[in-house]
N, C-alpha and C positions, 0 to 999 in steps of 0.2 A: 504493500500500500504506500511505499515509498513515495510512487510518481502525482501523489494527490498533492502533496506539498507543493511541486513545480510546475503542475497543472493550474494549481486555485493562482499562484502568483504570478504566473502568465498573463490569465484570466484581467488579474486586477491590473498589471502591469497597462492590458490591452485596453483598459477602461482607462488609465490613467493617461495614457499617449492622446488618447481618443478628445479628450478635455484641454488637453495642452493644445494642440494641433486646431482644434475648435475655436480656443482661447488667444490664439496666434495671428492667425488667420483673421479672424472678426477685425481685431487690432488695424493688423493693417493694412483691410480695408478700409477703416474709421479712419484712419489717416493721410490715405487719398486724396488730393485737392480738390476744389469742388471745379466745376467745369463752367465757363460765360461763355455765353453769344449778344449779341445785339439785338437786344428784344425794344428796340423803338419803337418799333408797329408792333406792340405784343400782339398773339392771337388772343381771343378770347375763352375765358375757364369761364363753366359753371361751378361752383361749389354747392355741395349736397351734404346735409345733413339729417340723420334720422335719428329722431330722438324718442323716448321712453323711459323716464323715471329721471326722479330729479338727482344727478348728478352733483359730488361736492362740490366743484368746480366747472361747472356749466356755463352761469353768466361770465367767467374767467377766460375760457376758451371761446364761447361766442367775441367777445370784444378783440379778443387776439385776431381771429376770423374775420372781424370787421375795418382790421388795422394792416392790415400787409402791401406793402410796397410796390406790388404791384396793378400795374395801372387799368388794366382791363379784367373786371371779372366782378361777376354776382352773387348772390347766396341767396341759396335756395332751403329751406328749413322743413318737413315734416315730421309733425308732434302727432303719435300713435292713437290719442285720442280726446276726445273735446276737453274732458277734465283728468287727462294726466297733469299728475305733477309739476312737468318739463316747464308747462304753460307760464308760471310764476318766472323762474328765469331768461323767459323767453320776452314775456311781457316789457320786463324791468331791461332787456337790452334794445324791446324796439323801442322803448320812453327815451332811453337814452341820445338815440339821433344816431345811428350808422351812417357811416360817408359812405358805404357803398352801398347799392340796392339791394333789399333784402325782400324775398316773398315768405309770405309764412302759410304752408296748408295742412289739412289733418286727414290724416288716412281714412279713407274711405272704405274700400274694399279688402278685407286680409285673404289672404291666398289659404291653406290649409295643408297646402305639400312645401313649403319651407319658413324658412324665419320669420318672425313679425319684421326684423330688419330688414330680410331681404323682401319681403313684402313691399314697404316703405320705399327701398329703393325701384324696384319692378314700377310702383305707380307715378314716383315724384319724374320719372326720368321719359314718361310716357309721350311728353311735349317739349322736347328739348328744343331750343331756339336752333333755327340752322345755320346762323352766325357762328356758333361754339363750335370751337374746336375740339375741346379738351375740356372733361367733367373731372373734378376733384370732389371725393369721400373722403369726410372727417367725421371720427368719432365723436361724441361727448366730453372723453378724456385729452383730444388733440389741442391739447397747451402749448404750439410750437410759434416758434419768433416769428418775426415778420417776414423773412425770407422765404417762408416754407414752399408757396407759391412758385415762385422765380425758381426755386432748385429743383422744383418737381418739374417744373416745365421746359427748362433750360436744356435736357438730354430729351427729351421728346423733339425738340426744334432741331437739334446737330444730329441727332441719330435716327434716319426713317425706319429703321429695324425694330426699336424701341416702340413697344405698344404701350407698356404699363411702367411708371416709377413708381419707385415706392420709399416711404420711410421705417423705422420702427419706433416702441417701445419701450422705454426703460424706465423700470421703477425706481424711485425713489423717494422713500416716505420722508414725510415730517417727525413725525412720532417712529423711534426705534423699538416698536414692542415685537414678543417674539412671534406676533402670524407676519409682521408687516417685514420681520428678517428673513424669514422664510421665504416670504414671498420674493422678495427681493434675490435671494438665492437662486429660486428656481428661474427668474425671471432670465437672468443671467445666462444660465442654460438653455433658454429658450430661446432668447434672441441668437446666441453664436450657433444652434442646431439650424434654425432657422435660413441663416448665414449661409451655412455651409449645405443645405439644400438646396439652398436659392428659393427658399419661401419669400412670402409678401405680407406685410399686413397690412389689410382694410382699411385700418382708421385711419390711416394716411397717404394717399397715393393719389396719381393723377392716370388718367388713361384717353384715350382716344374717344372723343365722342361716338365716332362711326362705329365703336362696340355695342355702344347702347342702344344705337338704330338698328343693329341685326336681329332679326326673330330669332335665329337658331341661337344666340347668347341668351336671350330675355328667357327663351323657350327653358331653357340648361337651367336656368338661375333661381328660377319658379318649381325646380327641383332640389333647392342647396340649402343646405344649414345656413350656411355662410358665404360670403362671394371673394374672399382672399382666395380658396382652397378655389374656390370654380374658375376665377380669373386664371391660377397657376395654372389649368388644364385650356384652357383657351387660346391664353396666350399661343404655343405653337399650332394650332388648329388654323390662325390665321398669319401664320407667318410670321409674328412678333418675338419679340422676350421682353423678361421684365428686366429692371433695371433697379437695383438698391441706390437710393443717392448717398455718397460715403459721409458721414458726421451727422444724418438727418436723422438724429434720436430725440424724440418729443417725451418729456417726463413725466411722470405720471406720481403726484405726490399723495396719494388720498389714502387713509389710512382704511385696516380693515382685520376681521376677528378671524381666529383660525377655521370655521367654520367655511366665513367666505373663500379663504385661500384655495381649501379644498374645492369647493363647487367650480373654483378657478381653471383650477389648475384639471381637474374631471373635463369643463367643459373643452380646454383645448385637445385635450386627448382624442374626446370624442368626435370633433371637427376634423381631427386629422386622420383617424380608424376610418372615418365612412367617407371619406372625399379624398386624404392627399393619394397619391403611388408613389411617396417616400414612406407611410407607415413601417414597413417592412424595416428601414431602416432604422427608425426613430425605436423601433422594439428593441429594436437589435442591441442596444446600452442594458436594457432593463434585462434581458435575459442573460445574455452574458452576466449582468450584477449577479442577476440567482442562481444560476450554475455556480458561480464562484462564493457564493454565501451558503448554500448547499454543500459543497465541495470542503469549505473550512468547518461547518461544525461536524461532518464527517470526519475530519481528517483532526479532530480535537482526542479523538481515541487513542491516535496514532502519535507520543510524543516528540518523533522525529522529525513529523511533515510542520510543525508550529512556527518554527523560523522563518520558513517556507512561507507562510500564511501570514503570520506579522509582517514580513519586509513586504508584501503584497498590500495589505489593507494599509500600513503605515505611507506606502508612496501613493496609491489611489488618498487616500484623504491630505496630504500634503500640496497633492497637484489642487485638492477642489478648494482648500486652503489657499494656495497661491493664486490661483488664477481670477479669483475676486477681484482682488486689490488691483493686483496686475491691469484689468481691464478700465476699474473704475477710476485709476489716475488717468489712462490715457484720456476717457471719457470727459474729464473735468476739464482737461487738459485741452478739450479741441473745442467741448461747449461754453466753460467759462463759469466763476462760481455762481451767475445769476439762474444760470439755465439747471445746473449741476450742481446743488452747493455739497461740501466736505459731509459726511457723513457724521454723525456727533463720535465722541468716545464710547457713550454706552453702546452703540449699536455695535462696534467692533467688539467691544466685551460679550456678546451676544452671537455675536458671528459663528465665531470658534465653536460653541456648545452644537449651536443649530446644524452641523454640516451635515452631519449623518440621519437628523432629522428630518431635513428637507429630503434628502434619498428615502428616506423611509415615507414621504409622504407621497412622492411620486409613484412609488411602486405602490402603494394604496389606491391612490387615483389609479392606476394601469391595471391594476388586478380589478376592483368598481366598475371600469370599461369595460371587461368580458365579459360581464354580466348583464351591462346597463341595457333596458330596454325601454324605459324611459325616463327625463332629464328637464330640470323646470328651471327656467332663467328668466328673470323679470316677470314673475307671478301667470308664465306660458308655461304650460308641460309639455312637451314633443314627446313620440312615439319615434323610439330610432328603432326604423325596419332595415332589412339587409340593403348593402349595398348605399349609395348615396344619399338614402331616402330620407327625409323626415315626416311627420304626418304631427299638426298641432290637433292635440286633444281635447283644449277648453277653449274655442276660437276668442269670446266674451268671459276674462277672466275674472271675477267677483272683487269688489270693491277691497274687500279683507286682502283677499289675497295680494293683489296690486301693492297697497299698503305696507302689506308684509315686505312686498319684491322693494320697495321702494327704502324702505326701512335697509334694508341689505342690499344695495345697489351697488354690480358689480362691473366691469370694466366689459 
């Protein structure tokens, strides 16, 4: 039973390259120049927004929305329903006087084979102007500077290959408690996997108008959890790719309970099991983790394979120990402490505990996945049927419930 020892430490060896190499990589992309053209006749963006539930920083992100540098472009706002929440901060930013035009409508019709999101976006996008060029989706959470605009559009105008730019996520709370460390950890991991597929996310990206005029997209879309995952599959359908813009990480500071983290971190599993064809790969960390966690308490009988097993699990957690830090100076480093402020001292004193934690919460959420057959976000329940499907269960979700969603509102 000798070869259990150099087996299990291979294993973790293979986990811990896998992190570094992820960790590397992200970097220096993040540190690529960003690219200018002559946008003096800019074309024109629509921006899209689809909202549900009140958001901590909602009227924060609308204003940001309403302030960007660039010269041509609208905003288009849909709030899910007469007396959601959203309404209050929506209200309080059209009182305020936006410089650039804003329309505000409320969802009419909900579809019942995908997201209330993607619902939102299926209706708000149904009368696009044919002056627009280019439709920009921003989340609720998209807290990003006044450039965001201009860099998402700037590789769309130099590059005709380029269908979709995109930016990401990174969290960064205010409050260092330990769901908001966690989260923070896993996030990390999520943007460099993400990275290194060449995933996209939603809440910030610009694309081609002429996507949203094609049936066979609208058709695709009206079947999807989500539209980052169904853009990724699109994209080469018509000839495009997507495009990460390198430093365009928008923060995300809002605090939240271990509870939420979970439903979190569940719901992206679940978007990616039934829509990406990277799943296969994205497992592939967590199964190697349990063969090699399998493997070591196995190999606890055996007192020769133990060294074996410690230099294993001691270099896997020093890599997920290092490569934190490692990422988040450069981060600070390219955003600046307004965008990215310093983390306090407690939250690093909290760091360290949480590493194996945050692994332990993942493989919770990933094992809840094989199971899941149905999953409620923002006071919806979906019905995940095989394959890309989803099917909403309570189309009119009850006041309580909303409330409830509203109370716990998640990203």
């Amino acid at each position: 039973m000798y070869i259990l020892g150099p087996l299990a430490f291979l294993l973790f060896a293979w986990l811990a390259a896998s992190l570094a190499y992820g960790a590397v990589r992200f970097v220096r992309h993040l540190e690529l120049p960003d690219e200018t053209c002559d946008l003096s006749s800019p074309p024109k963006v629509l921006l899209i927004q689809c909202l549900k539930g009140s958001d901590p920083f909602l009227l924060d992100a609308l204003q940001r929305l309403a302030s960007q540098d660039y010269p041509s472009y609208s905003i288009r706002i849909i709030v899910d329903s007469p007396d959601d929440p959203a309404w209050e901060a929506v209200n309080d930013f059209l009182a305020s006087g936006p410089a650039v035009p804003v329309e505000v409508r409320t969802l009419k019709h909900v579809l019942l084979t995908c997201s209330r999101k993607v619902s939102s976006q299926l209706e708000v996008t149904k009368d696009i102007p044919e002056d627009v060029k280019y439709v920009m989706l921003a989340d609720a959470d998209m807290n990003g500077p006044s450039d965001v605009i201009r860099r998402l559009v700037t590789p769309l105008e130099l590059h005709p290959e380029i269908l979709i730019t995109s930016g990401n996520r990174w969290y960064n709370p205010l409050e260092p408690g330990l769901a908001e460390v966690i989260r923070y950890q896993w996030n990390s991991f999520c943007v460099t996997m993400m990275h290194r597929i060449g995933s996209m996310w939603g809440g910030c990206c610009v694309m081609r108008a002429s996507l949203w005029r094609d049936s066979k997209y609208r058709e695709d879309l009206s079947h999807s959890f989500c539209e980052d995952q169904r853009l990724m599959d699109t994209a080469p359908q018509f000839g495009g790719t997507i495009h990460s813009v390198p430093g365009l990480l928008i923060t995300n500071r809002e605090s939240c309970t271990l509870r939420q983290v979970f439903n979190f971190i569940e719901r992206q599993l679940m978007a990616a099991r039934i829509q990406s064809t990277q799943w296969n790969f994205i497992q592939l960390h967590f199964y190697v983790g349990l063969v090699a966690a399998l493997l070591s308490l196995w190999g606890l009988f055996y007192p020769e394979t133990w060294w074996w097993i410690a230099g294993g699990i001691s270099l896997l957690v020093g890599v997920a120990i290092w490569r934190l830090p490692y990422i988040e100076q450069r981060i600070q480093r390219r955003l600046g402490p307004q965008e990215a402020p310093p983390q306090l001292p407690s939250f690093w004193r909290r760091y360290l505990p949480t590493v194996v934690l945050t692994g332990a919460m993942h493989g919770a959420a990933t094992v809840s996945n094989i199971f899941m057959r149905v999953h409620e976000w923002r006071g919806v329940r979906y019905e995940v049927r095989q394959g890309p499907y989803v099917r909403v269960l309570n189309p009119e979700p009850s006041r309580a419930e909303v409330q409830s969603a509203q109370a716990t509102a998640e990203a």
